[in-house]
PDB file with one MODEL, atoms N, CA, C and O in Angstrom:
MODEL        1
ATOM      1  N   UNK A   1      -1.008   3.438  -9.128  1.00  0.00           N
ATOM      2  CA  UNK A   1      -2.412   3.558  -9.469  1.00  0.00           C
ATOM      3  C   UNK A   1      -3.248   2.825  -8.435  1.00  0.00           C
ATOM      4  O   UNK A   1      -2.921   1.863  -7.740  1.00  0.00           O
ATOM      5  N   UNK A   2      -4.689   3.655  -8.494  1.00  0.00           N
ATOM      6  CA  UNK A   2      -5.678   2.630  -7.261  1.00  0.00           C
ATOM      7  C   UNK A   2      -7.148   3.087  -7.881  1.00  0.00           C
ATOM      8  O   UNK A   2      -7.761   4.133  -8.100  1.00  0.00           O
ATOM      9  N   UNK A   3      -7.332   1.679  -8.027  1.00  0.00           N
ATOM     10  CA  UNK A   3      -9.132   1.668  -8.308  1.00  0.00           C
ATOM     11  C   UNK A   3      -9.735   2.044  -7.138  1.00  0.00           C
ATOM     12  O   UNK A   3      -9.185   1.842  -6.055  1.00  0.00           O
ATOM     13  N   UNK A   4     -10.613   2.475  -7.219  1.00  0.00           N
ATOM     14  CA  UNK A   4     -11.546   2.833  -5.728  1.00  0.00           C
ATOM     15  C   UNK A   4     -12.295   1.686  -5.541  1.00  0.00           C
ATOM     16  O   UNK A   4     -12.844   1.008  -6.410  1.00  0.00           O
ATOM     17  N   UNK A   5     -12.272   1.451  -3.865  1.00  0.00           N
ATOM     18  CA  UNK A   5     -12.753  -0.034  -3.627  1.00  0.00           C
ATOM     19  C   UNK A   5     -14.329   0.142  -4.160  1.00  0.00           C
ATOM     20  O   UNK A   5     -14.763   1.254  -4.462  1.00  0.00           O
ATOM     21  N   UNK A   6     -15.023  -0.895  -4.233  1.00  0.00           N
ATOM     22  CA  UNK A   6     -16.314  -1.198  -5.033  1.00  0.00           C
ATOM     23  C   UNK A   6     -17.241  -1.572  -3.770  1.00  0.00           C
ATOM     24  O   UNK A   6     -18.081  -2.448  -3.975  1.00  0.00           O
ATOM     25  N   UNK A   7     -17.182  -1.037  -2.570  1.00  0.00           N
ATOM     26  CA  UNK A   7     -17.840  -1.345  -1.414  1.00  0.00           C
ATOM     27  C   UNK A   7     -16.751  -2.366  -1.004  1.00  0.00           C
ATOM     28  O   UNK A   7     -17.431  -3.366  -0.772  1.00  0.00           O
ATOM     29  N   UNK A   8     -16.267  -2.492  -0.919  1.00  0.00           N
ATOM     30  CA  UNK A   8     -14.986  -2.913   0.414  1.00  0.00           C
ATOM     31  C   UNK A   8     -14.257  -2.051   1.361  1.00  0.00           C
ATOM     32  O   UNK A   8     -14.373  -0.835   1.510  1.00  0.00           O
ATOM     33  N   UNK A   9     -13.602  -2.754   1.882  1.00  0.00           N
ATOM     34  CA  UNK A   9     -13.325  -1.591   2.981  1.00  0.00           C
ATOM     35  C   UNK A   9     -11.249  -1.690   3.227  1.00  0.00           C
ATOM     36  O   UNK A   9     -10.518  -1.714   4.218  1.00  0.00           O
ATOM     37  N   UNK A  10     -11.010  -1.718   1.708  1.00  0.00           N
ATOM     38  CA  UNK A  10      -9.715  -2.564   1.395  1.00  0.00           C
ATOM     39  C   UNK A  10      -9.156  -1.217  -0.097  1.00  0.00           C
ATOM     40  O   UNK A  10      -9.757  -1.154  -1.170  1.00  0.00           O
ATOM     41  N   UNK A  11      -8.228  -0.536   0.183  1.00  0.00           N
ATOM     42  CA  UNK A  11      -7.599  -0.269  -1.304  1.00  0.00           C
ATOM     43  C   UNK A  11      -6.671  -0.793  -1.564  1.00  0.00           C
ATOM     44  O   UNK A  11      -5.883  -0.946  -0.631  1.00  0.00           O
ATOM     45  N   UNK A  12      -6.323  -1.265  -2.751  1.00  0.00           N
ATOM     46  CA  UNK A  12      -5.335  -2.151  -3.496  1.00  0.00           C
ATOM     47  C   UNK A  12      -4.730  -1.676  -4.809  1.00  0.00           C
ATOM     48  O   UNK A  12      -4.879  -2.158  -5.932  1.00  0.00           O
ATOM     49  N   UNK A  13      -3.834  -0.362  -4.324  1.00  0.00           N
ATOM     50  CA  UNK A  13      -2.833   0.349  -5.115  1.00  0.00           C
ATOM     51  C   UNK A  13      -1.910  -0.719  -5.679  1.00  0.00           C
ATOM     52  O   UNK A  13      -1.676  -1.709  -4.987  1.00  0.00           O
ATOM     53  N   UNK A  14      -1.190  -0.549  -7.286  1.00  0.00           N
ATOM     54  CA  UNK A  14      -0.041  -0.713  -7.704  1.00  0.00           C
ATOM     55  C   UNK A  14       1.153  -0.491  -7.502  1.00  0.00           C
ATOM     56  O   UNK A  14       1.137   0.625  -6.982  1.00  0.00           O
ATOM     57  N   UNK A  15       1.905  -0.727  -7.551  1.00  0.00           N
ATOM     58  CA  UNK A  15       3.014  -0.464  -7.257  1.00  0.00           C
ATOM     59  C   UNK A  15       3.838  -0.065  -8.654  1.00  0.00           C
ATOM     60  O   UNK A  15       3.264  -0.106  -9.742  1.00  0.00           O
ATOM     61  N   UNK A  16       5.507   0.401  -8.498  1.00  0.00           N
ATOM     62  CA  UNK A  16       5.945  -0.020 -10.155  1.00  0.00           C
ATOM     63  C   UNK A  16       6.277  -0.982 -10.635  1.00  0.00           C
ATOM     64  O   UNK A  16       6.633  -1.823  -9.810  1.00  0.00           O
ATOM     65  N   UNK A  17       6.365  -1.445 -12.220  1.00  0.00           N
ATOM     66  CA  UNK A  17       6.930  -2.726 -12.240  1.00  0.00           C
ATOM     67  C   UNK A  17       8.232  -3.179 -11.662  1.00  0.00           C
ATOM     68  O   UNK A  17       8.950  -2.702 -12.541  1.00  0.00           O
ATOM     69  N   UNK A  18       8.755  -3.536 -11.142  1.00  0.00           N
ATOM     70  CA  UNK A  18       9.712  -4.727 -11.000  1.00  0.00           C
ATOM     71  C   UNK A  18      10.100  -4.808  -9.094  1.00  0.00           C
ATOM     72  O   UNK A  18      10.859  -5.520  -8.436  1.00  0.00           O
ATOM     73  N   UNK A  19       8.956  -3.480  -8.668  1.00  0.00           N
ATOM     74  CA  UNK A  19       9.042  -3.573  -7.523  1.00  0.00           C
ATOM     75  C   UNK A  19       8.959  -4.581  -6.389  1.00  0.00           C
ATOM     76  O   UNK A  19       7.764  -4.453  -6.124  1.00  0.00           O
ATOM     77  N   UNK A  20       9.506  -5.690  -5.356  1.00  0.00           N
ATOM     78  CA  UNK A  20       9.234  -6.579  -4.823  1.00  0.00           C
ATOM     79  C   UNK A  20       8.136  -6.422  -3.778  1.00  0.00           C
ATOM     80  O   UNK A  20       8.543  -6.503  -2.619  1.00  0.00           O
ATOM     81  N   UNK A  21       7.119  -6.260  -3.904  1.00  0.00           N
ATOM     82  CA  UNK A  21       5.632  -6.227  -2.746  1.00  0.00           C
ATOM     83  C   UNK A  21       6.403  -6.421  -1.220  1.00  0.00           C
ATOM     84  O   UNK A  21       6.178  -5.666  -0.274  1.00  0.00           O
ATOM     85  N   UNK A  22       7.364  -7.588  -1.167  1.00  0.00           N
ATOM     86  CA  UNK A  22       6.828  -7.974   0.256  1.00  0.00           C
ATOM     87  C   UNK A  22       8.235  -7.208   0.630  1.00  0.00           C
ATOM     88  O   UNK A  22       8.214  -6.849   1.808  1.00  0.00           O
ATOM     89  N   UNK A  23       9.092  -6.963   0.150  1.00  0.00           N
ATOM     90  CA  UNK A  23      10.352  -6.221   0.315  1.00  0.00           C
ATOM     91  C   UNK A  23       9.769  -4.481   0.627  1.00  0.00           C
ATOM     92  O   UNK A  23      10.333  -3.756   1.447  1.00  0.00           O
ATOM     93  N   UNK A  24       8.852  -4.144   0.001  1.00  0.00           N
ATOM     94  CA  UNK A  24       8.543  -2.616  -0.004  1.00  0.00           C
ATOM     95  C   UNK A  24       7.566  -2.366   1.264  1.00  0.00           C
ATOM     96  O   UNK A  24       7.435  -1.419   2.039  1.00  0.00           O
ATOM     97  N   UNK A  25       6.915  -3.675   1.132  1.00  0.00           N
ATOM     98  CA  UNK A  25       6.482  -3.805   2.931  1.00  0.00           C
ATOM     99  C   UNK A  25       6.923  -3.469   4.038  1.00  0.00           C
ATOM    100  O   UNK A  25       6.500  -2.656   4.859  1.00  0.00           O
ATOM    101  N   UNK A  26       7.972  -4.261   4.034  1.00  0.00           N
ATOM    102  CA  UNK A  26       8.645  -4.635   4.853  1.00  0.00           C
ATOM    103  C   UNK A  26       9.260  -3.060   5.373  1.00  0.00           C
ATOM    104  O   UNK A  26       8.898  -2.456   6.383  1.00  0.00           O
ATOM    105  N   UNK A  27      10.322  -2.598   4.328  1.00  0.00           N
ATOM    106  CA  UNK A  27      10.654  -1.390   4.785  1.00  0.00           C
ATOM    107  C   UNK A  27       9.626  -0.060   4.718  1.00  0.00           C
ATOM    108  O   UNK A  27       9.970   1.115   4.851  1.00  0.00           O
ATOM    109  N   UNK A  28       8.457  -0.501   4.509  1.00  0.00           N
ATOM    110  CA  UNK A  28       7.538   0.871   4.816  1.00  0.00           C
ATOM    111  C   UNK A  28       7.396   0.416   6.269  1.00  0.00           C
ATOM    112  O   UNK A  28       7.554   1.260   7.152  1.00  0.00           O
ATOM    113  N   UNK A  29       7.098  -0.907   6.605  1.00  0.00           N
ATOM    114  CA  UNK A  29       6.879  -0.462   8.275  1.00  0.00           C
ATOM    115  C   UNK A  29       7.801  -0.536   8.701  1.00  0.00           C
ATOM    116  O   UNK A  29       7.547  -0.940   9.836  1.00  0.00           O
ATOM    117  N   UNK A  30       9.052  -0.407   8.604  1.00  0.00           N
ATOM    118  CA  UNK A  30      10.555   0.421   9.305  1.00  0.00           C
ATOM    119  C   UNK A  30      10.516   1.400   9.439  1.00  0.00           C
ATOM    120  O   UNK A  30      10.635   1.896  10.559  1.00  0.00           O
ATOM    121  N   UNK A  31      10.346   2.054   8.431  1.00  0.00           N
ATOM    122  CA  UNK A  31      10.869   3.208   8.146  1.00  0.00           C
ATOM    123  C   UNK A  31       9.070   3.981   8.479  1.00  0.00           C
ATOM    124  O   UNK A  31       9.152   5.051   9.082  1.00  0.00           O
ATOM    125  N   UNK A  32       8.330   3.755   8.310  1.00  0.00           N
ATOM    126  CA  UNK A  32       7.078   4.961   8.621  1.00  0.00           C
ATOM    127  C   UNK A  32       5.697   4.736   9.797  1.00  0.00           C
ATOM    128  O   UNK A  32       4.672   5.354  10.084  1.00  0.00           O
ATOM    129  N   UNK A  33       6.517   3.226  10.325  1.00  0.00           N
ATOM    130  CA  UNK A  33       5.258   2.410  10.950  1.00  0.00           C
ATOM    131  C   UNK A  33       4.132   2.348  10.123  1.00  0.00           C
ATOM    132  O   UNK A  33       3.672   1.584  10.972  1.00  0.00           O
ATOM    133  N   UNK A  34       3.071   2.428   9.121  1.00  0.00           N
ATOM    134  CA  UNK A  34       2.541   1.993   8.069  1.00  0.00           C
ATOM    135  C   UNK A  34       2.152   0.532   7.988  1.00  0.00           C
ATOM    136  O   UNK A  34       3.080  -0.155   7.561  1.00  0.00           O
ATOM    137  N   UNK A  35       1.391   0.066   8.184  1.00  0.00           N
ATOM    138  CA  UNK A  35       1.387  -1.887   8.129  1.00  0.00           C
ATOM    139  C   UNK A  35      -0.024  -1.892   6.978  1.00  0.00           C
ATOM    140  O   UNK A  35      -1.177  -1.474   7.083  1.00  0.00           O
ATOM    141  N   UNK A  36       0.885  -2.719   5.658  1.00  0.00           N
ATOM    142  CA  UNK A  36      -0.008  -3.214   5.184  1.00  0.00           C
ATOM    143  C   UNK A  36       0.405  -4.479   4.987  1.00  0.00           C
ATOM    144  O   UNK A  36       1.265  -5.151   5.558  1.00  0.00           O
ATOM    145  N   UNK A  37      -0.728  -4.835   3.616  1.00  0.00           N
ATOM    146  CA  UNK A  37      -0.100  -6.494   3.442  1.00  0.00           C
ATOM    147  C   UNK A  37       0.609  -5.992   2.168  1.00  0.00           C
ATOM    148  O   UNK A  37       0.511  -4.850   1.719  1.00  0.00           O
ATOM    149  N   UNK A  38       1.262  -6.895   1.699  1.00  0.00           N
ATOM    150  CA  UNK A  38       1.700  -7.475   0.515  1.00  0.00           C
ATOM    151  C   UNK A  38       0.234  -7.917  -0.497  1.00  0.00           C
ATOM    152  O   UNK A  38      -0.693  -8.618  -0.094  1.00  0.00           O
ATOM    153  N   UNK A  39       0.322  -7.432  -1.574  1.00  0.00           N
ATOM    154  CA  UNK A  39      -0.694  -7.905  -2.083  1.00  0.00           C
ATOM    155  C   UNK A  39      -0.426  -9.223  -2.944  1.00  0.00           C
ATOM    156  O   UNK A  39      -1.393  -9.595  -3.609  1.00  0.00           O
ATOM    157  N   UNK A  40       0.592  -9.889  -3.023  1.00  0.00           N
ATOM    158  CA  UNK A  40       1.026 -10.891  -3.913  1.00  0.00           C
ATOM    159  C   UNK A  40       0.138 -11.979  -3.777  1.00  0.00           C
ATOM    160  O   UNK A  40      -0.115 -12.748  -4.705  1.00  0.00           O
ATOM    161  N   UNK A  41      -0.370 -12.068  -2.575  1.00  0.00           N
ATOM    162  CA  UNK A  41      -1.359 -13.296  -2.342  1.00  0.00           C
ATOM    163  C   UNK A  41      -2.644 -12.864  -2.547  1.00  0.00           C
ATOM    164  O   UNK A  41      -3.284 -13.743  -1.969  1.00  0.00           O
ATOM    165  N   UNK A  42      -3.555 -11.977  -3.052  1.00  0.00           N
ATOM    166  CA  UNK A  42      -4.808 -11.472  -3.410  1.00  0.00           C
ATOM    167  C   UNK A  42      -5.098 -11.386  -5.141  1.00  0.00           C
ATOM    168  O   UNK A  42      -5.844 -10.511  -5.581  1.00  0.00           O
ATOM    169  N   UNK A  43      -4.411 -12.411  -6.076  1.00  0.00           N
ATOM    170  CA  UNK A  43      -4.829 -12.657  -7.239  1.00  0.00           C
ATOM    171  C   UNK A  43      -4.210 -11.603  -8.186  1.00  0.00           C
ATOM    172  O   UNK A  43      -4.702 -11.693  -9.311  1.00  0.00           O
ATOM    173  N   UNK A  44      -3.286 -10.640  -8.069  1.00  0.00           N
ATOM    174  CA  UNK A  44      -2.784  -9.472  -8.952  1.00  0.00           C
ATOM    175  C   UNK A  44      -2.391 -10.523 -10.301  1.00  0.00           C
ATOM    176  O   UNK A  44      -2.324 -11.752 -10.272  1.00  0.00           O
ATOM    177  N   UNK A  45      -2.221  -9.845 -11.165  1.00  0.00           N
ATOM    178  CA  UNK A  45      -1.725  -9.908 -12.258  1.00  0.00           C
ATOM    179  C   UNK A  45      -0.129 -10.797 -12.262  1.00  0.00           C
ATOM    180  O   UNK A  45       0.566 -10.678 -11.253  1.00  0.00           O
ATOM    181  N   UNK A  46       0.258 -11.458 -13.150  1.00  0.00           N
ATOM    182  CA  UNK A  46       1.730 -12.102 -12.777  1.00  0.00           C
ATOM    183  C   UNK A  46       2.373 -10.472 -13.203  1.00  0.00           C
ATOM    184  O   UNK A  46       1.860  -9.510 -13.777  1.00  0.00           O
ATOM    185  N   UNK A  47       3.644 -10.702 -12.652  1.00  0.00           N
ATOM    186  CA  UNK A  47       4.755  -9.281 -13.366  1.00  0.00           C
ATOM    187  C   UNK A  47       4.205  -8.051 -12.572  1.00  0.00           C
ATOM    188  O   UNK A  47       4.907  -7.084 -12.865  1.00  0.00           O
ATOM    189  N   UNK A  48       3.054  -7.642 -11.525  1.00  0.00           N
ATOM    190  CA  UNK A  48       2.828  -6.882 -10.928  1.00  0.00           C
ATOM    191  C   UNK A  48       3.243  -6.858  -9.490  1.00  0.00           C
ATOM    192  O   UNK A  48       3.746  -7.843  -8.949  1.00  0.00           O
ATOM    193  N   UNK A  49       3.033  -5.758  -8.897  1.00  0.00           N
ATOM    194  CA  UNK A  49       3.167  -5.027  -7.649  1.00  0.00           C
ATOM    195  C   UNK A  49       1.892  -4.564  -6.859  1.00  0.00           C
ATOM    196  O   UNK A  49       1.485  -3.426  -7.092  1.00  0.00           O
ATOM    197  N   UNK A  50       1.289  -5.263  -6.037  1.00  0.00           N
ATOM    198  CA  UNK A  50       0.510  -4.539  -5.278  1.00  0.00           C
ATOM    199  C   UNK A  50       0.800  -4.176  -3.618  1.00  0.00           C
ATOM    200  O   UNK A  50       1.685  -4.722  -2.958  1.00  0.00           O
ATOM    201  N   UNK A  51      -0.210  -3.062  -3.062  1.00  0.00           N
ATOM    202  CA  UNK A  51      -0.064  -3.016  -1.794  1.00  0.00           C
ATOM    203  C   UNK A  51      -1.690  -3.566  -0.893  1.00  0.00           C
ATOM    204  O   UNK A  51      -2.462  -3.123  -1.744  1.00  0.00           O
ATOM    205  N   UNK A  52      -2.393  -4.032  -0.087  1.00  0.00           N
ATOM    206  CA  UNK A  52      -3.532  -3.561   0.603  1.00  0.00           C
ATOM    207  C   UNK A  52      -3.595  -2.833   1.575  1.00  0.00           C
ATOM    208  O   UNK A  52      -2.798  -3.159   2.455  1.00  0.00           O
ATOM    209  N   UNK A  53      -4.134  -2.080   1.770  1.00  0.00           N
ATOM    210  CA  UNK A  53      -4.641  -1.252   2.865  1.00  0.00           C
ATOM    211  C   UNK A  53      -6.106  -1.160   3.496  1.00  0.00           C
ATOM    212  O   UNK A  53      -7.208  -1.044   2.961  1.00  0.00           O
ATOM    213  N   UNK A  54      -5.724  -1.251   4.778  1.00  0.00           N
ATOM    214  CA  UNK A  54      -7.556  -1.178   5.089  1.00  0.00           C
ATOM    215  C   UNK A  54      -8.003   0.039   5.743  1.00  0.00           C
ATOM    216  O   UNK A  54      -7.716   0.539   6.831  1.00  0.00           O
ATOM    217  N   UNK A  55      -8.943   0.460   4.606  1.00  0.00           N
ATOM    218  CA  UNK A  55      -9.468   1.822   4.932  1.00  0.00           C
ATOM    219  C   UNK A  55     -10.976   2.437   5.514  1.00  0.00           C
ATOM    220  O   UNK A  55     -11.825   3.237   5.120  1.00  0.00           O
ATOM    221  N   UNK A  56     -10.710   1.370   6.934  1.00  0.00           N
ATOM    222  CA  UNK A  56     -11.553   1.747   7.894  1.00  0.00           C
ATOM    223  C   UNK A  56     -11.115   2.565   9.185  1.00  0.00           C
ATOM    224  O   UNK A  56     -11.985   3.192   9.790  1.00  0.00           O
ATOM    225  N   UNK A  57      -9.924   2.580   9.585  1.00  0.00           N
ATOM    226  CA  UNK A  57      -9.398   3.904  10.561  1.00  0.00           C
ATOM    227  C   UNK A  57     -10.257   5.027  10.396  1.00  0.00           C
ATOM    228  O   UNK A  57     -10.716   5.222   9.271  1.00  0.00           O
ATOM    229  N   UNK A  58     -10.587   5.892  11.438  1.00  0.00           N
ATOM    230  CA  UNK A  58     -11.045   7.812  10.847  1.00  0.00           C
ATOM    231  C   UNK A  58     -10.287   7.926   9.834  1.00  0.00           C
ATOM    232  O   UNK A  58      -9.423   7.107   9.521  1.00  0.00           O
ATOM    233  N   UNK A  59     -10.573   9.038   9.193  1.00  0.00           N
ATOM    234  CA  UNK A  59     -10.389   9.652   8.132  1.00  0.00           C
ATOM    235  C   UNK A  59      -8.761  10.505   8.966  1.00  0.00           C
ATOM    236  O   UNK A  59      -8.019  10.710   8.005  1.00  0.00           O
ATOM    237  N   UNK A  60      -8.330  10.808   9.748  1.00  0.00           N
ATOM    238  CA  UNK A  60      -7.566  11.472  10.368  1.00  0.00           C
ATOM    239  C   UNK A  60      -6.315  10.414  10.205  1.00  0.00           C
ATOM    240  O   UNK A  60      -5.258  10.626   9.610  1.00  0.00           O
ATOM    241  N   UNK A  61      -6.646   9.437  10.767  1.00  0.00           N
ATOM    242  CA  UNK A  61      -5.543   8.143  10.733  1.00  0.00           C
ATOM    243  C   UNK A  61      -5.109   8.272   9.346  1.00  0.00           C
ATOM    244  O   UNK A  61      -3.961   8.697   9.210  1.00  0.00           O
ATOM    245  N   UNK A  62      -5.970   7.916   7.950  1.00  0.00           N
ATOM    246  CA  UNK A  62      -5.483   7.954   7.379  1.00  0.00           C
ATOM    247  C   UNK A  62      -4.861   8.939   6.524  1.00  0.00           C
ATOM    248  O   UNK A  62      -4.189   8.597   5.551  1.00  0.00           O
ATOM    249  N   UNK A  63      -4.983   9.707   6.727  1.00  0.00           N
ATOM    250  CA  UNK A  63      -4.406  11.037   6.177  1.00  0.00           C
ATOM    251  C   UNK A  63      -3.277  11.246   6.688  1.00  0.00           C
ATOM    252  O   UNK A  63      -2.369  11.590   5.931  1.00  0.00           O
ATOM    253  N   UNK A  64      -3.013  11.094   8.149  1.00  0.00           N
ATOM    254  CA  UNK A  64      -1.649  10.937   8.279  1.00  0.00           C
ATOM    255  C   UNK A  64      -0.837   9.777   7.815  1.00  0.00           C
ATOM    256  O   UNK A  64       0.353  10.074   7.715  1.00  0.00           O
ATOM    257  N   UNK A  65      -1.178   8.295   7.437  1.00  0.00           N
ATOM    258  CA  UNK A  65      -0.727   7.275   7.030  1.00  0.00           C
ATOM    259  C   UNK A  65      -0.373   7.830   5.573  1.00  0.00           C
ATOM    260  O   UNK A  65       0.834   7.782   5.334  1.00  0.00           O
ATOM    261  N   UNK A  66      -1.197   8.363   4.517  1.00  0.00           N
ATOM    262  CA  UNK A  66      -0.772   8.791   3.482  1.00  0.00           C
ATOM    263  C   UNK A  66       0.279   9.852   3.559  1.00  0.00           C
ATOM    264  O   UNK A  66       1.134   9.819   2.674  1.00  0.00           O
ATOM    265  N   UNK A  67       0.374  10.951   4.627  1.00  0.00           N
ATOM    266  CA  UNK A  67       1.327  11.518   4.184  1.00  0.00           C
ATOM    267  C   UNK A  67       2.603  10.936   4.561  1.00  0.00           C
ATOM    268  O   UNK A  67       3.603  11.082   3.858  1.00  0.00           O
ATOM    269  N   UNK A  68       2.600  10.177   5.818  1.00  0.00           N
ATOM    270  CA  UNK A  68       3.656   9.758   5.718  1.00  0.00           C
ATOM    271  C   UNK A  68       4.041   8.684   3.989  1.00  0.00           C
ATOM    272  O   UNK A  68       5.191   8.673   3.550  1.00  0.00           O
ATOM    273  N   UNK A  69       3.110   8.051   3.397  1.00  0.00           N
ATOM    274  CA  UNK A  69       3.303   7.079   2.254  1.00  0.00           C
ATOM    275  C   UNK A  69       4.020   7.998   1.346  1.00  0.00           C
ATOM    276  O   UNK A  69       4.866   7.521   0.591  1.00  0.00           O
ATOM    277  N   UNK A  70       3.689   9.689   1.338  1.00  0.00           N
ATOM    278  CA  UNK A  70       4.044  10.074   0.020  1.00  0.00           C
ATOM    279  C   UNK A  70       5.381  10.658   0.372  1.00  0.00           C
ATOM    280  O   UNK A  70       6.212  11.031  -0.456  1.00  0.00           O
ATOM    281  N   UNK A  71       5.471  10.688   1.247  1.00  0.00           N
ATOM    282  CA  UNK A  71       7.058  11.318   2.006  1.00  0.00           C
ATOM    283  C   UNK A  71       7.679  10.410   2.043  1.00  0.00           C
ATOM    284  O   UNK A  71       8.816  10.803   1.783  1.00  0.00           O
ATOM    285  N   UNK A  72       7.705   9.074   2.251  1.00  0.00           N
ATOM    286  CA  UNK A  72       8.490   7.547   2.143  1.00  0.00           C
ATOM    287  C   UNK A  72       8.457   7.811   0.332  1.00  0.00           C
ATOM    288  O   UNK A  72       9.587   8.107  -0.058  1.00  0.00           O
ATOM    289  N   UNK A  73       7.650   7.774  -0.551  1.00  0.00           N
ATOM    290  CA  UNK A  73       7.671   7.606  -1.808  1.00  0.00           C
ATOM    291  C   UNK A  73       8.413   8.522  -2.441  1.00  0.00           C
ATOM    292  O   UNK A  73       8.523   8.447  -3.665  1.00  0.00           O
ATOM    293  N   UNK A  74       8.994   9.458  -1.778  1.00  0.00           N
ATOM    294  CA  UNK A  74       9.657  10.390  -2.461  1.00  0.00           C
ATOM    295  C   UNK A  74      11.203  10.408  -1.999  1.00  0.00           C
ATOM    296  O   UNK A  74      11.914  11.406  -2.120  1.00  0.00           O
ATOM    297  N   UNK A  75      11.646   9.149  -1.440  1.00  0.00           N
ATOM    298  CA  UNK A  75      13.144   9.072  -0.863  1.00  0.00           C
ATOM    299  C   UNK A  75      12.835   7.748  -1.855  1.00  0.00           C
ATOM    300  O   UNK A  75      13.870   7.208  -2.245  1.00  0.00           O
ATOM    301  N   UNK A  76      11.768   7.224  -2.258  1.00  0.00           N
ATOM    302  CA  UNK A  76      12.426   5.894  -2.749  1.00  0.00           C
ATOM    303  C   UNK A  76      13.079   6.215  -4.198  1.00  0.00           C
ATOM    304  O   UNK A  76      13.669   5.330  -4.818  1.00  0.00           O
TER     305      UNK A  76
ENDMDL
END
C-alpha cells in the first residue's frame, strides 16, 4: 500500500508484514539497480515494513523504476 505524498516529493509504500526493510533493499538494488532507503528510520509503525522513494526523476525514469519494482515483486 502507498498514501500519496501530501506535497512531498517522497512515496512511502508498505511493504508485507514480516518483511525485513533493509534486507528487501538491499536485494532490490542487486537485483534491479532501484536505490531506495529503508524506511525503518522515518517513524513507521513498530511490526511494519516500509520503502522511500524519491519521486522527483521525469516521469519516464520512473516508470521504468516501477516496472522493473513489479517484475522484482513478482519473483519474490
Amino acid at each position: 500500500t502507498c498514501s500519496m505524498p501530501g506535497g512531498a516529493f517522497y512515496a512511502f509504500p508498505r511493504l508485507q508484514d514480516g518483511i525485513d526493510d533493509n534486507a528487501f533493499v538491499m536485494q532490490l538494488m542487486e537485483e534491479t539497480g532501484i536505490v531506495c532507503v529503508p524506511g525503518s528510520g522515518f517513524g513507521q509503525a513498530p511490526g511494519t515494513a516500509h520503502l522511500r522513494f524519491v519521486v522527483l526523476p521525469p516521469e519516464a525514469v520512473i516508470d521504468q523504476a516501477m516496472s522493473r519494482l513489479s517484475d522484482f515483486m513478482r519473483r519474490q
